[in-house]
N, C-alpha and C positions, 0 to 999 in steps of 0.2 A: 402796571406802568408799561408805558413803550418802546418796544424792543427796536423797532425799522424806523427809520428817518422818515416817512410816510409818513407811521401814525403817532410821531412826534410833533409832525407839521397839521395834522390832523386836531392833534388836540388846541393846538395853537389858536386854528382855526375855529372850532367848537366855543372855546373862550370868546373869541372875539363875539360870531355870532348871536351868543347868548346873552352879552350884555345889551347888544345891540337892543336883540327881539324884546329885554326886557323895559330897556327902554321905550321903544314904542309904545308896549303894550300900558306899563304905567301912564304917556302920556294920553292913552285912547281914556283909561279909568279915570283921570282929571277930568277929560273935556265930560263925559258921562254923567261924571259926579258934580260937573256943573250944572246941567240939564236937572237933575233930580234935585238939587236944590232950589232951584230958580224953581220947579214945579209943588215943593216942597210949601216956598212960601207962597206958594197962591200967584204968583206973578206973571199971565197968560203972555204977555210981552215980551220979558227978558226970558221964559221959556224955549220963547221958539227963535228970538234970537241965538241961543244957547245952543238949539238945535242946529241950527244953520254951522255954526260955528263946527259942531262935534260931527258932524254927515264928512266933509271930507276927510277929516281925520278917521273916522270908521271904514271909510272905503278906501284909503291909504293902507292900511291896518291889512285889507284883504290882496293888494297887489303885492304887498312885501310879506306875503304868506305865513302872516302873524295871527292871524283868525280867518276863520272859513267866511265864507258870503251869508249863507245861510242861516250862522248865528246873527252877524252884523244888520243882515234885513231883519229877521226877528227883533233886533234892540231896538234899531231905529223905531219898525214899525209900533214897539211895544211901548215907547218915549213919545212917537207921535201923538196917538190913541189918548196919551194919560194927558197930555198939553190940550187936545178935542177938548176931552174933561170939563176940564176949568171952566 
């Protein structure tokens, strides 16, 4: 536990943060888990609208330093690829 009024406000802090990040990061898995289902049923159309939809959400994701870029270009790229597919 926390001995200094610092790392009292610290941990305060920490809290807040954490639900924050987890928040985002659940709602980045939503917009994802959209995309793979709409590719899921076969549906070249609602895929890549899906897509559109989950791209700024993915690159939000990287300025509020909740994922790195390099994963996020990885998913994208890896969602575009499988939408090609279809």
């Amino acid at each position: 536990m926390a001995n200094h009024k610092s790392a009292e406000k610290r941990i305060r802090q920490t809290e807040k943060r954490t639900a924050i990040n987890r928040s985002r990061m659940s709602r980045v898995r939503t917009f994802v888990k959209k995309v793979e289902t709409a590719i899921a049923g076969g549906d070249k159309g609602a895929a890549q609208s899906a897509l559109q939809l989950a791209q700024p959400e993915l690159h939000r994701a990287i300025t509020k330093g909740v994922m790195h870029k390099n994963t996020v270009s990885r998913k994208l790229s890896r969602l575009a690829t499988r939408i090609n597919a279809l």
